[in-house]
N, C-alpha and C positions, 0 to 999 in steps of 0.2 A: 504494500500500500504506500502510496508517492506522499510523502509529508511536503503540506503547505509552506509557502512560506505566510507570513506574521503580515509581510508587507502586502499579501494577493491583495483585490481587491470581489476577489469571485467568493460568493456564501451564496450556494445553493438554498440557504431556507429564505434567503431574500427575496427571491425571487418573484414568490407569490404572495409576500407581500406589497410588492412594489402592483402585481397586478393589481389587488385588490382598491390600491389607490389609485390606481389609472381609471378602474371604472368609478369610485366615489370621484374623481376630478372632471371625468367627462359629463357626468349625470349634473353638477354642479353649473358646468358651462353653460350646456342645454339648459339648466334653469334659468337662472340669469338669461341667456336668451328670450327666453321664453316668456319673461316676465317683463324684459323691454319690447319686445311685441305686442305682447299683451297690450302694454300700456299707450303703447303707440295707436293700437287700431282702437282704443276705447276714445282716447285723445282725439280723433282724425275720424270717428265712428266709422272706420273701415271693417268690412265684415270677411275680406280676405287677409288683413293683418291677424284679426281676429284668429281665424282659423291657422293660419300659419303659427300665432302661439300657443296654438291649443297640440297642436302637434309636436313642438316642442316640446311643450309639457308632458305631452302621454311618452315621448323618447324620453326623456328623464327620468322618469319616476319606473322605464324597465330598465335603465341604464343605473338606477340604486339599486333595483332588488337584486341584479346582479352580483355588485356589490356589495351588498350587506350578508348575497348565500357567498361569497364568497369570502368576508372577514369573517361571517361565524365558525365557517368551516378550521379557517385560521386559530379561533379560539379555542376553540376543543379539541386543536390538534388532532382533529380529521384530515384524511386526506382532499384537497378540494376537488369536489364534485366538479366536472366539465360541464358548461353553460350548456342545456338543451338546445339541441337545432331549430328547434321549432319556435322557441324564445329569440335564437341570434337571427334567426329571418325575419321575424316581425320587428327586431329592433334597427336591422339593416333598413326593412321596408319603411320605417317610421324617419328614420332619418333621409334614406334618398326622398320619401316626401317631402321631408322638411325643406330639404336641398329645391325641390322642385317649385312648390309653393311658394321659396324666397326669391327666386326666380324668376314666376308669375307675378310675384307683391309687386316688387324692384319695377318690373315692367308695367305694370299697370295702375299701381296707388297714383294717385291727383290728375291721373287723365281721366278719369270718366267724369 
């Protein structure tokens, strides 16, 4: 067995901690997004600002529970469970909507 050196910088248990913080900081962004949307189409009574931060919001809130089965996991010293497919595709879908919708906003808020 090959002894570390003291100086490595590589700790395998870090690893999936550092995941677990990638999805609590993404879920975070999305908020914050989501919540200056929000207040934008409520400001501007846009009902596609509207919906674009309503879509943010539903990508956030699977982009925590992610996170949060994945710190538990961390806590209990379980091994962490791999995020279901069927969760990464709808949280894929939610954000390529999100993408799309901001796309559509950009293009079309104060022309009509």
């Amino acid at each position: 067995m090959p002894v570390q050196n003291a100086l490595s910088p590589y700790d395998p248990g870090l690893q999936a901690e550092r995941t677990a913080l990638a999805w609590s900081r993404t879920a975070f962004a999305f908020l914050v997004n989501a919540l200056l949307w929000l207040r934008a189409g409520l400001a501007d009574d846009e009902s596609m600002l509207l919906l674009f931060g309503l879509a943010l919001l539903t990508s956030s809130a699977g982009f925590h529970i992610c996170g949060r089965m994945r710190a538990r996991a961390l806590m209990t010293g379980a091994k962490p469970v791999p995020v279901h497919p069927a969760l990464m595709r709808a949280l894929a879908l939610g954000a390529a909507l999100a993408c799309l919708l901001a796309a559509v906003a950009s293009a079309f808020v104060g022309k009509v």
